[in-house]
N, CA, C and O atoms as a DFTB+ gen file, in Angstrom:
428 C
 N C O
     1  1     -24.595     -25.334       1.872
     2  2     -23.887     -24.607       0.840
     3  2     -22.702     -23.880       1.482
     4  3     -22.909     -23.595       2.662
     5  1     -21.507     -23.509       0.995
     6  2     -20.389     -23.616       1.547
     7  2     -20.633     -21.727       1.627
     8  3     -21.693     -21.329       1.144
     9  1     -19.879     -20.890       2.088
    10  2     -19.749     -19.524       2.370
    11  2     -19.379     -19.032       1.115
    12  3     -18.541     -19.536       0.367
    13  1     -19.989     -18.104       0.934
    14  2     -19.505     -17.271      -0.751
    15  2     -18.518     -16.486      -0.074
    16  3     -18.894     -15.970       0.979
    17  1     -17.105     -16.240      -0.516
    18  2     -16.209     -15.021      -0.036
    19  2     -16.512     -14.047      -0.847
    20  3     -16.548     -14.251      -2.061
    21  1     -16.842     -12.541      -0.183
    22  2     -16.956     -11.610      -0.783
    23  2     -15.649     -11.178      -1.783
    24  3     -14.435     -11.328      -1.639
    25  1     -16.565     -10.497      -2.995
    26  2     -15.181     -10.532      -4.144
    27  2     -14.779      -9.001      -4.043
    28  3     -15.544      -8.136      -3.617
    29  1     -13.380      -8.752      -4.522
    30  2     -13.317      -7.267      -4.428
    31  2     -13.273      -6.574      -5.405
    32  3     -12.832      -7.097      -6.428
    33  1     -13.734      -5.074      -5.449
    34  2     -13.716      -4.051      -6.353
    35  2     -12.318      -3.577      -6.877
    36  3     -11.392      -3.190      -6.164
    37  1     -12.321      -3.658      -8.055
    38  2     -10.826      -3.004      -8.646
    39  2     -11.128      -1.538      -8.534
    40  3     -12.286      -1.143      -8.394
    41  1     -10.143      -0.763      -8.592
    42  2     -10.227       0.842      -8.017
    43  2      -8.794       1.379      -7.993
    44  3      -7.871       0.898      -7.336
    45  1      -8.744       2.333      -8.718
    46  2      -7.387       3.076      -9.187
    47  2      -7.318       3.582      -7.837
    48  3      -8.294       3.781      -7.114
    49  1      -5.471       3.882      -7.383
    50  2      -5.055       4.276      -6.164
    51  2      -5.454       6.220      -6.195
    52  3      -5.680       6.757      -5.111
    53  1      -5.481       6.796      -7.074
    54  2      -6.015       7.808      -7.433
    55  2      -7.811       8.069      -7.227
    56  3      -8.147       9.251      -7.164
    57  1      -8.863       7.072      -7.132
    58  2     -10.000       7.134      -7.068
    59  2     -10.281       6.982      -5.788
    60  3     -11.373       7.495      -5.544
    61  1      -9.638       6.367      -4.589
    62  2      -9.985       6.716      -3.412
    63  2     -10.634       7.505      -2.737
    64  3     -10.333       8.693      -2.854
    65  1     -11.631       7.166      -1.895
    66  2     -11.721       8.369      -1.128
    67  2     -12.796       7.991      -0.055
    68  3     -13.413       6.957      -0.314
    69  1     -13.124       8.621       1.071
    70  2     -13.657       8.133       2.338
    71  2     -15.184       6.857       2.020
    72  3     -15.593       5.987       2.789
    73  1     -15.621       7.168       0.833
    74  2     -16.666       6.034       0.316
    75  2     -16.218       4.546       0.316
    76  3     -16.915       3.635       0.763
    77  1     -15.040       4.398      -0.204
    78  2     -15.071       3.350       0.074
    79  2     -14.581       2.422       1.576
    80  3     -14.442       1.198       1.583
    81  1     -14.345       3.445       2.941
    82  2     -13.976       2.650       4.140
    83  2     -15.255       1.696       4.236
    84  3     -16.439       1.927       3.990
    85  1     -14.510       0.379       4.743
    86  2     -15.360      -0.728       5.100
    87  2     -15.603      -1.968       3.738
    88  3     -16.116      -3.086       3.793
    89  1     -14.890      -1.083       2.359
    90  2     -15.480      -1.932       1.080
    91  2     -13.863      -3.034       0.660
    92  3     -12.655      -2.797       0.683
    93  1     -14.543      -4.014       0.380
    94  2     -13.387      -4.885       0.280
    95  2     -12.808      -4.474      -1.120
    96  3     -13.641      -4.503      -2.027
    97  1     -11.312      -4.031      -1.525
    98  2     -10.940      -3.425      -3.170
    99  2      -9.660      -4.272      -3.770
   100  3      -8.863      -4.890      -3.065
   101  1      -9.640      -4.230      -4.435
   102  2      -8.560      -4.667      -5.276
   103  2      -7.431      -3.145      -6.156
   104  3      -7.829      -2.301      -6.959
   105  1      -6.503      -3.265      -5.774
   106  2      -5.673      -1.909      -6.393
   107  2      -4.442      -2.799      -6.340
   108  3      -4.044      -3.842      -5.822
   109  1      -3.926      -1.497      -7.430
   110  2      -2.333      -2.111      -7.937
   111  2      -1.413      -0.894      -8.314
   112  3      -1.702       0.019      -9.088
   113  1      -0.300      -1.059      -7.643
   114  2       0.231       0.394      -7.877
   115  2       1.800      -0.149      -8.008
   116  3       2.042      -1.352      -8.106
   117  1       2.772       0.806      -8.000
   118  2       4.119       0.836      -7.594
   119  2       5.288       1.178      -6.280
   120  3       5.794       2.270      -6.023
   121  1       5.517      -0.191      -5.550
   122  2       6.534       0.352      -4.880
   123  2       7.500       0.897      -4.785
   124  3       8.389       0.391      -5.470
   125  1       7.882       2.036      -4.039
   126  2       9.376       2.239      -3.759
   127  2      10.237       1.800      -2.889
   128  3       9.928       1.319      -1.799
   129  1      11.207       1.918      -3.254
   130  2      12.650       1.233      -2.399
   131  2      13.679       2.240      -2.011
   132  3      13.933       2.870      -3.038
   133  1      14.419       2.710      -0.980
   134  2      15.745       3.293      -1.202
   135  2      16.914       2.168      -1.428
   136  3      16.947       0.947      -1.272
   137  1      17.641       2.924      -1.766
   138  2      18.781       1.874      -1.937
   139  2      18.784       0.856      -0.522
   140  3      18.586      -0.351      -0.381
   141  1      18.973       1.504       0.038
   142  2      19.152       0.827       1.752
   143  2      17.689       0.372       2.671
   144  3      16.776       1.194       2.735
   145  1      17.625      -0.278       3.002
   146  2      16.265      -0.905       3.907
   147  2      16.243       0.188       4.845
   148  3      17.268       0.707       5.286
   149  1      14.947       0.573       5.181
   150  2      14.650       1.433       5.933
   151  2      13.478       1.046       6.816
   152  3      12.716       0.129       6.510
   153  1      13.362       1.735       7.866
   154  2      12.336       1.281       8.720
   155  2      11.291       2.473       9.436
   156  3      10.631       2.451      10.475
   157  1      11.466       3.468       8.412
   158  2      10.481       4.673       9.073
   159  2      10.330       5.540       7.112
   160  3      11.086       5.600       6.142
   161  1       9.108       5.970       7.383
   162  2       9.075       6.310       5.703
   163  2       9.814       7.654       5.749
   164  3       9.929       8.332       6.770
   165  1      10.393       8.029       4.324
   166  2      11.087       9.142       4.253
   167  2      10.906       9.818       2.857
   168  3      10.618       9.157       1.859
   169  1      11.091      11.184       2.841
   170  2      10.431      12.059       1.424
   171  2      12.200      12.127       0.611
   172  3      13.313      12.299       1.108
   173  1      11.738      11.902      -0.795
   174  2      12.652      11.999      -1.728
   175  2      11.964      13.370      -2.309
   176  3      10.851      13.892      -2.238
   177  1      13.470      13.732      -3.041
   178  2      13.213      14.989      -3.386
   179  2      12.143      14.905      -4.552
   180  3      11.431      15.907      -4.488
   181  1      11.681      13.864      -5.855
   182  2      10.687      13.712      -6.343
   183  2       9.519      13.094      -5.770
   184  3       8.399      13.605      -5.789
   185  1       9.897      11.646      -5.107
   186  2       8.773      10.684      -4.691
   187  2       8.781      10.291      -3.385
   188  3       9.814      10.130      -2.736
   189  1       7.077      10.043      -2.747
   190  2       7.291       9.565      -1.551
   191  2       7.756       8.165      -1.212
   192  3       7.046       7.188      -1.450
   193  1       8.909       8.076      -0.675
   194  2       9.554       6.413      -0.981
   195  2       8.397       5.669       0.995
   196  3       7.722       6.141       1.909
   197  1       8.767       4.760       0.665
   198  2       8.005       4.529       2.504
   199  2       8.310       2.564       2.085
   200  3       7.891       2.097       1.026
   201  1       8.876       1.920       2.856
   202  2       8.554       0.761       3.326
   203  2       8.768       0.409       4.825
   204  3       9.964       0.212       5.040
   205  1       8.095       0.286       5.780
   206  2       8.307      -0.250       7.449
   207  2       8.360      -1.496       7.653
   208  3       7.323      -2.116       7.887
   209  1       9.449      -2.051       7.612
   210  2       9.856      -3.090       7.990
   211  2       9.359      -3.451       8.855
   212  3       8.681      -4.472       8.741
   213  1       9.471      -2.723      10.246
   214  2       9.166      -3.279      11.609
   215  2       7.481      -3.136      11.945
   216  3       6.997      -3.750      12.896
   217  1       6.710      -2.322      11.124
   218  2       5.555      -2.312      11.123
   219  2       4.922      -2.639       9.770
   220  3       3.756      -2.306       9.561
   221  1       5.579      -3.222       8.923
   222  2       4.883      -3.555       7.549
   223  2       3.989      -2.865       6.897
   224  3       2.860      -3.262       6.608
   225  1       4.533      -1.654       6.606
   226  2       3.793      -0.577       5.920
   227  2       4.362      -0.075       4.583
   228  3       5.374       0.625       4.598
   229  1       3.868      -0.342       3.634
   230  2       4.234      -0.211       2.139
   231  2       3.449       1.134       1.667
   232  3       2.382       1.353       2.241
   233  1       4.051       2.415       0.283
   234  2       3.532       2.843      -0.096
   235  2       3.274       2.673      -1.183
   236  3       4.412       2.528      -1.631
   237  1       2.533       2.556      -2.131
   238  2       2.705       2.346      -3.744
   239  2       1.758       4.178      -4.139
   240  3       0.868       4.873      -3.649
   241  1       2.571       4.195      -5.132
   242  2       2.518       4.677      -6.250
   243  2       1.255       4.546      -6.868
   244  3       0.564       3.653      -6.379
   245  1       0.797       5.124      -7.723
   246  2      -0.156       5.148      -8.938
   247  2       0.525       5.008     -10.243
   248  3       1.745       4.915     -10.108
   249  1       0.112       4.966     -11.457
   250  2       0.600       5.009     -12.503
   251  2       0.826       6.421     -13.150
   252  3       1.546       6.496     -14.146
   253  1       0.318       7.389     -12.693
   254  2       0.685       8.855     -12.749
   255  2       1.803       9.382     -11.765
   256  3       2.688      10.235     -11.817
   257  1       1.409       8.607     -10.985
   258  2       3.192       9.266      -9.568
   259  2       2.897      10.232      -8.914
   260  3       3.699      10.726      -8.122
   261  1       1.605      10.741      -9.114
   262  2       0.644      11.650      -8.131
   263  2       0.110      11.381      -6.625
   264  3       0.259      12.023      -5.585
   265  1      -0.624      10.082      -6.945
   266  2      -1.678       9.457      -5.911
   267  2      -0.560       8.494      -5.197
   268  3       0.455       8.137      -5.795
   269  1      -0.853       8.125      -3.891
   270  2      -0.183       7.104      -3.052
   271  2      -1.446       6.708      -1.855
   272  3      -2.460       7.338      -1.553
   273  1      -0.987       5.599      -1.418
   274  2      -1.864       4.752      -0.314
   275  2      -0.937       4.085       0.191
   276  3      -0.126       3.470      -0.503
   277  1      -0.912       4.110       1.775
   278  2      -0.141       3.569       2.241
   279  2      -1.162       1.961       2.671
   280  3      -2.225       1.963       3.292
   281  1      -0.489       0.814       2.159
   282  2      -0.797      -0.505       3.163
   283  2      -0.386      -1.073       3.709
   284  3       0.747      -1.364       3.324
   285  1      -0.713      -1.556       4.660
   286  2      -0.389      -2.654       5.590
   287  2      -0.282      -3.723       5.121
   288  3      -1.288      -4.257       4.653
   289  1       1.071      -4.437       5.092
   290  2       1.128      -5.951       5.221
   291  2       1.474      -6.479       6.138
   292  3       1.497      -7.705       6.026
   293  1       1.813      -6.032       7.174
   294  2       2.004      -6.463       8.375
   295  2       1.581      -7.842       8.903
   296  3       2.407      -8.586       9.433
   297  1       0.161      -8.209       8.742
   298  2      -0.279      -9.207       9.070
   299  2      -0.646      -9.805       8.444
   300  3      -1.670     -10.422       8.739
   301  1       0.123     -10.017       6.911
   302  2       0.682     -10.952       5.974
   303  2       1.717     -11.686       5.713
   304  3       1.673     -12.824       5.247
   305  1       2.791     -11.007       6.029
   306  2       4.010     -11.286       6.009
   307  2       4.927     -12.016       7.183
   308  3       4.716     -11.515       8.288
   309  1       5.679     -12.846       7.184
   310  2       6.516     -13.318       8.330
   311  2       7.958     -12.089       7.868
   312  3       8.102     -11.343       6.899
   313  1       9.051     -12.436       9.414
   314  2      10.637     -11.652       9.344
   315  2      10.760     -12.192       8.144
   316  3      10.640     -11.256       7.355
   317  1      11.000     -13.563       7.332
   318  2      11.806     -13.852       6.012
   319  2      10.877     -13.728       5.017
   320  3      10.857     -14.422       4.000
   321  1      10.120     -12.869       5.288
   322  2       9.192     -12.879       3.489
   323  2       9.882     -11.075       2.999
   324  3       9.336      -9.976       3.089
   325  1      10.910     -11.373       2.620
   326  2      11.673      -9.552       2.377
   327  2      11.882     -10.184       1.097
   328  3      12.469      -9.379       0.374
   329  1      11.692     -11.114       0.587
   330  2      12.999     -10.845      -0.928
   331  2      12.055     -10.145      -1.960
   332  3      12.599      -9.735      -2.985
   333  1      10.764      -9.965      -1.823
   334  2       9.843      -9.680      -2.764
   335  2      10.021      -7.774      -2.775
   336  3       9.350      -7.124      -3.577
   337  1      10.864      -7.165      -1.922
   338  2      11.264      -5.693      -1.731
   339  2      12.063      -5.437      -2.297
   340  3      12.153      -4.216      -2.425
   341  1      13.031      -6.151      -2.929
   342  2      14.463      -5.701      -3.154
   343  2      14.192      -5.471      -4.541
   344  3      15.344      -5.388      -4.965
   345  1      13.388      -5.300      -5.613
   346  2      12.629      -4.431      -6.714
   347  2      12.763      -3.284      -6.657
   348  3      12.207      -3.017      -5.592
   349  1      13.084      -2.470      -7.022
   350  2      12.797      -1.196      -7.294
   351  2      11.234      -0.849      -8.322
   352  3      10.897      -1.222      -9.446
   353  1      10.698      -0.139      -7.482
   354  2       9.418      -0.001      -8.829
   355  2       8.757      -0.914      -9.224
   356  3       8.121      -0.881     -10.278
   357  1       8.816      -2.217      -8.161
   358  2       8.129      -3.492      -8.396
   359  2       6.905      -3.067      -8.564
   360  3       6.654      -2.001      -8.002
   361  1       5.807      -3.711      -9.338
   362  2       4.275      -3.755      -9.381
   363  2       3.902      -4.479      -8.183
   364  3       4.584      -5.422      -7.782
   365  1       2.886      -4.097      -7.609
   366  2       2.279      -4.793      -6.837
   367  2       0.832      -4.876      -6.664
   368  3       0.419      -3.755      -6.367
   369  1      -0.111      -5.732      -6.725
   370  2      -1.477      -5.826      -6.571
   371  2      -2.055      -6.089      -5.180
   372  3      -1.659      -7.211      -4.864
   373  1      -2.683      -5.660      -4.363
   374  2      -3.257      -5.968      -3.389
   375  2      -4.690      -5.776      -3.285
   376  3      -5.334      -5.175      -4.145
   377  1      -5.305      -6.391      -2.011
   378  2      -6.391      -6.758      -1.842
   379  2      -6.810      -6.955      -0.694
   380  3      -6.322      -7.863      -0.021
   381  1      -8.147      -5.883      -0.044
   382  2      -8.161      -5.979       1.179
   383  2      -9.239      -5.007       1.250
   384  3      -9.797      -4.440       0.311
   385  1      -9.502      -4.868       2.773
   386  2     -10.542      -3.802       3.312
   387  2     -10.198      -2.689       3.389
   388  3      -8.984      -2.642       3.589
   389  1     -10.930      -1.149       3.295
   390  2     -10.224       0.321       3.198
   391  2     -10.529       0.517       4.785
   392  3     -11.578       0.091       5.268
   393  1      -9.665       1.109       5.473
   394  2      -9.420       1.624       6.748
   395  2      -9.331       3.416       6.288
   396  3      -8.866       3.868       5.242
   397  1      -9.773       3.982       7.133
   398  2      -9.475       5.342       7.476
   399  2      -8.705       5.141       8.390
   400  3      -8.582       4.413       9.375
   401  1      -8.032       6.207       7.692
   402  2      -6.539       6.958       8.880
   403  2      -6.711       7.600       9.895
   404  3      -7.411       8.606       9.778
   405  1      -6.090       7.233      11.393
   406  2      -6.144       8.471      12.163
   407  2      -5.708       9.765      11.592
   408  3      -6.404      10.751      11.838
   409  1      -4.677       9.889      10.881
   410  2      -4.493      11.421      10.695
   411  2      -5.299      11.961       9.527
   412  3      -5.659      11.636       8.396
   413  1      -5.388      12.931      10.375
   414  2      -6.097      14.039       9.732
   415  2      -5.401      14.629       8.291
   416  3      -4.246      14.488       7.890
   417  1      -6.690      15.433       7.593
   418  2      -6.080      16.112       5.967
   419  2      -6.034      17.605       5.902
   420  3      -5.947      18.437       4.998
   421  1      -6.148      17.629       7.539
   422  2      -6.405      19.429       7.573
   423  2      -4.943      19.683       7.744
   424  3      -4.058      18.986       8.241
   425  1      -4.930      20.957       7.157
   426  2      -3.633      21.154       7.165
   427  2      -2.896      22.839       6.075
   428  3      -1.688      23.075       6.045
């Protein structure tokens, strides 16, 4: 019998939280863009904008504009897979395992 792939949990970017490290999820949020490609994330005076080019790190949005998660696509993507960025406020769905962050929330 062939391998069942584990399926993933849908889960608002807002419902997060240390329970699910290790659980495979499904979430869908909104990217940001600055006008200009950037390669280190940076704070807008309303929203946190973030895409890393050189380390393939995306932030999306929630549908409230509250909650954010930063992911990794890094080791999805090749140098010419960019045209799917140049959206502003594109939707995006992803799917993957939850990692905890080195950094800390104390603060």
């Amino acid at each position: 019998m062939p391998t069942q792939i584990e399926s993933a949990r849908f889960a608002s970017i807002a419902s997060l939280d240390g329970s699910f490290v290790g659980k495979k999820l499904r979430i869908a949020g909104r990217y940001v863009k600055e006008a200009h490609r950037t390669t280190t994330q940076s704070i807008d005076s309303s929203r946190l904008l973030g895409y890393d080019a050189i380390h393939g790190q995306i932030v999306l949005l929630d549908a409230d504009g509250k909650h954010t998660v930063t992911v990794d696509v890094g080791e999805v993507l090749d140098d010419s897979s960019t045209l799917w960025i140049n959206e502003r406020y594109g939707t995006m769905s992803v799917m993957g395992y939850v990692e905890e962050s080195p950094v800390s929330n104390t603060g």
